[in-house]
C-alpha positions, 0 to 999 in steps of 0.5 A: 712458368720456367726454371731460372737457375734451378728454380721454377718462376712466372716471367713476363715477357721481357724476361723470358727473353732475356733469359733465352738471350742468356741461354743463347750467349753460354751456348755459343760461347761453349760452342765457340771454346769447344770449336777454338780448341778443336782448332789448336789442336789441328794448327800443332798437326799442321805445323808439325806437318809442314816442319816434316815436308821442309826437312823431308829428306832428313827426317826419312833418312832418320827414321831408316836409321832407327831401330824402333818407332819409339827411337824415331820418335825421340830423335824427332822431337830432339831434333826438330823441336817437335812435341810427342803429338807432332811426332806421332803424327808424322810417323803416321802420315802417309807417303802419298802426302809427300807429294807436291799437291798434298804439300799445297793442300797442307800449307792452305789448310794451314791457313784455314785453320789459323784464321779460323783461330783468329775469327773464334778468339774474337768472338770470345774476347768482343760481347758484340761480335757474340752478339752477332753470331745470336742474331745470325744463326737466329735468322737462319733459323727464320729463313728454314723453318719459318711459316705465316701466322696461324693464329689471330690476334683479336683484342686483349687477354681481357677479353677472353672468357673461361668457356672461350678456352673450352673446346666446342664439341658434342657432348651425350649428356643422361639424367638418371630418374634418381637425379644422377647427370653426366656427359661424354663426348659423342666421339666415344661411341662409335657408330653403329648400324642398324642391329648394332649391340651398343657399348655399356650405357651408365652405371645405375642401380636397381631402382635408378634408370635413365630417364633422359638423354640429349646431345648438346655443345659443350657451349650450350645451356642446360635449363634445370627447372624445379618443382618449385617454379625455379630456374637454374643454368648451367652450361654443358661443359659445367657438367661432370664427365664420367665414364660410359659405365659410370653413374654420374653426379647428384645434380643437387650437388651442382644447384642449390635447392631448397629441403622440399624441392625436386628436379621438374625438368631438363632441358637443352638450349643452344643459347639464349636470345640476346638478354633484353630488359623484359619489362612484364618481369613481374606481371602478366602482359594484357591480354592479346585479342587472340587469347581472348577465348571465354572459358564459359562454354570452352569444350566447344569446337573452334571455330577458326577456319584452317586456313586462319588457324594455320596462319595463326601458329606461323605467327607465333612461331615467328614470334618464339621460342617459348617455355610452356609450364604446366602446373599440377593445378591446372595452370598454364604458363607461356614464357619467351625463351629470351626472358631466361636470358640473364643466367644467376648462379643462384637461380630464377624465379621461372614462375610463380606457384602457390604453396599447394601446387607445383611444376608438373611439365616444363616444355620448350616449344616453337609456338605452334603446337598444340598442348595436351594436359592429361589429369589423374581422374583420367581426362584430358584436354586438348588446346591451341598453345596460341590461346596462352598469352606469353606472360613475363617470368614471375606470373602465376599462369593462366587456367589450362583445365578446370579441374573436378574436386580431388583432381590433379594434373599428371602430364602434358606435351607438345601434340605432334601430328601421327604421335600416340598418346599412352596413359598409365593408371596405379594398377597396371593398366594403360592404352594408347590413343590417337592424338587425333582422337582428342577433338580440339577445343578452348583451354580452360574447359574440362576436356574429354575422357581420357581413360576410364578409371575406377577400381580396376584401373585406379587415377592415372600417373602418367600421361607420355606422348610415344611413337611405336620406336619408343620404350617406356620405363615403370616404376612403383612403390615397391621399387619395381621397374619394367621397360615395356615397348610401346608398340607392344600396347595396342591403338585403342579408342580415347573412351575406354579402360585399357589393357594390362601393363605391368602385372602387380604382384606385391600386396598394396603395390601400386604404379607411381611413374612411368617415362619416356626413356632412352635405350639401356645403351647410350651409344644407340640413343646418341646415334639416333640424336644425332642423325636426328638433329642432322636432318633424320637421315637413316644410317647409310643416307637413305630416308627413314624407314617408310618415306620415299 
């Protein structure tokens, strides 16, 4: 885009040159008239110089005889055929220009001047000679200030792709529990050292709060499964940017969802192994030997060595990553990463649900974790992730746990060794356990007591994997929220009913969520990614707190 002739234009770049070499040619030619100017008019001093210095005893004696300096300057220009310009600059010279060094200087300067005159004429009377004075100061121009190529040229334009355009940097990405996404560059907050008070983190209101929180590439995916076995994509940069005190914008504004449909799950992927053809795409792959596990008797302890068991998940993790689903019906699905590979605007089909079931935990894992699912009538299993044979994207999954009437699945995660397992139940009360405490056994089974619900207690509404550095965020009903710290909940064993959480104050009030949440300030939890995702190092380098 330029402006030719007053008007703005998109020029290619043959004309774009062209217009510069015009800008070029009036530029000089200006200069060139200017400087041919300048030039007369020191030739008509000179020239008048070198009459006075010819006549120099005349001319002193006619301005001795003078009576004023307007006197000697009419007799001048009478007598010696001088213009007024010429007159005055005689007057003005000084007598130390009389000498006979001075006169060979103005004589000389003369010279100068005239061939300078003749030079500039022909400038402006030859376009080529003009033309050459372009090319000349041009090469000037190259020899001061020109420097190596920075920038490399690789293919065509073509080539070049919207996110190509796109800086890559780090960017803090929260999701609200009512569905609100927003990102901000991680440089915006500045660090902090322990004990640090934060910045302001995102505008929520009374009944919203953060529930997730993540740093990931402006070139990374955001995988965004729903309730209803969907998959959408979209890249980080996609994602609107707001202030830190802002609130965001409803993901549903960014992906297409049905009227019963609900955001299931988020999660951060840095790219997605090379899209090959997965040819299970719409059935489940044979079963493997390994898989191979008979549900009948499945509460039994396996009987794997360790040795052989450890083997086993460096196998399949090898052979990850996957994305591990599990159903509110108990069912549970293993999916390899590179299946999600071929990203559609409009969405996947990431498995395939009944209609009285839908996606209760999406979770991307390595491939050698173990998985525990926790119900609502408190019990739990705990399961090798290698006993679920990796299946394509539009099968339904294979029995996670056998499920009594009336009974659903709450939650599920990844076991991660020293972690605790909290539960919540309706009416305000939870524990934390051990994941050691929940003896591994065959998926399929009915599992083991979790916690013990009844009247007190109520069904369970969430099952969270915590450590004694997390908060949990619970909500009911009625809308009420409290952040509690989890190490404010005692360890207890895996067979029992709990303390008292949150106290319910409201008639018919009753606990329906609680989740794993990030600090209220996102320039601590962004810290904390971060220095995560570096290799845990504490602030000032040293390890962690407790290692040595």
């Amino acid at each position: 885009m330029a402006l030719v002739d007053g008007q703005p234009r998109t020029l290619g770049l043959k004309p774009i040159l062209e217009r510069f070499i015009a800008h070029r040619r009036d530029v000089v030619t200006r200069r060139t008239r200017y400087e041919l100017r300048k030039a007369k008019e020191r030739e008509h001093i000179l020239l008048g110089y070198k009459i006075a210095l010819d006549h120099i005893d005349e001319i002193i004696a006619l301005i001795k005889a003078s009576a004023s300096r307007d006197e000697a300057s009419q007799k001048l220009q009478s007598f010696y055929a001088l213009s007024e310009i010429q007159a005055k600059a005689i007057l003005e010279m000084q007598l130390q220009r009389l000498t006979g060094l001075e006169k060979e200087k103005i004589v000389s300067e003369l010279a100068e001047v005239q061939a300078l005159i003749t030079r500039l004429s022909a400038i402006l009377s030859s376009e080529k000679l003009l033309l050459d004075v372009i090319k000349d100061e041009l090469r000037e121009v190259k020899n001061l200030f020109a420097d190596p190529r920075r920038t490399e040229i690789q293919g065509e334009a073509s080539d070049l792709s919207d996110e190509d355009l796109i800086a890559e940097e780090d960017m803090v990405v929260t999701f609200s529990h009512q569905g609100y996404v927003k990102r901000n560059p991680v440089s915006l907050y500045r660090a902090q050292r322990r004990g640090g008070r934060g910045k302001a983190g995102a505008g929520t209101t009374d009944e919203d709060f953060i529930e997730q929180i993540f740093v990931a590439s402006t070139h990374a995916y955001v995988l965004i499964f729903t309730s209803k076995g969907r998959i959408f994509w979209l890249k980080v940069h996609e994602l609107p940017q707001a202030g830190r005190a802002a609130r965001g914008k409803a993901i549903v504004n960014l992906v297409a969802l049905a009227q019963d449909e609900k955001i299931a799950a988020l999660l951060p992927v840095k790219e997605l192994q090379g899209a090959k053809k997965e040819e299970d795409d719409g059935a489940e792959v044979p079963e493997e030997p390994a898989a191979a596990a008979e549900e009948s008797g499945a509460e039994d302890e396996v009987e794997e060595t360790e040795a052989t068991r450890v083997a086993a998940k460096a196998m399949q993790a090898a052979a990850g990553p996957y994305i591990v689903f599990v159903t509110q019906n108990g069912l549970i699905k293993r999916t390899k990463l590179q299946a999600f590979a071929r990203p559609r605007p409009s969405g996947l089909k990431a498995l395939s649900i009944e209609e009285n079931d839908e996606l209760v935990a999406v979770m991307h894992a390595n491939g050698d974790e173990d998985v525990i699912i926790g119900t609502a009538q408190g019990m739990a299993i705990r399961f090798d992730q290698k006993e679920v044979r990796h299946m394509g994207r539009a099968a339904f999954g294979v029995k996670g746990i056998t499920l009594e009437a009336g009974d659903k699945v709450v939650g599920a995660e990844l076991a991660n060794p020293g972690a605790t397992l909290f539960t919540m139940t309706e009416n305000g009360y939870g524990k934390r356990t051990a994941i050691e405490e929940y003896r591994l056994t065959h998926r399929g089974g009915k599992g083991v007591i979790d916690i013990k619900t009844g009247e007190r207690n109520g069904n369970v509404v969430a099952v969270l994997q915590v450590t004694d550095a997390d908060q949990v965020m619970i909500i009911t009903n009625k809308g009420t929220l409290i952040r509690s710290r989890v190490a404010d909940v005692s360890i207890i064993g895996r067979n029992t009913q709990g303390v008292r959480v949150m106290a319910l104050s409201q008639e018919g009030e009753k606990v329906v969520g609680a989740t794993r949440t990030p600090e209220e300030r996102e320039a601590d939890v962004a810290a904390a990614v971060v220095t995560e995702q570096a290799g845990n190092e504490d602030d000032d380098g040293s390890a962690p707190d407790g290692e040595q």
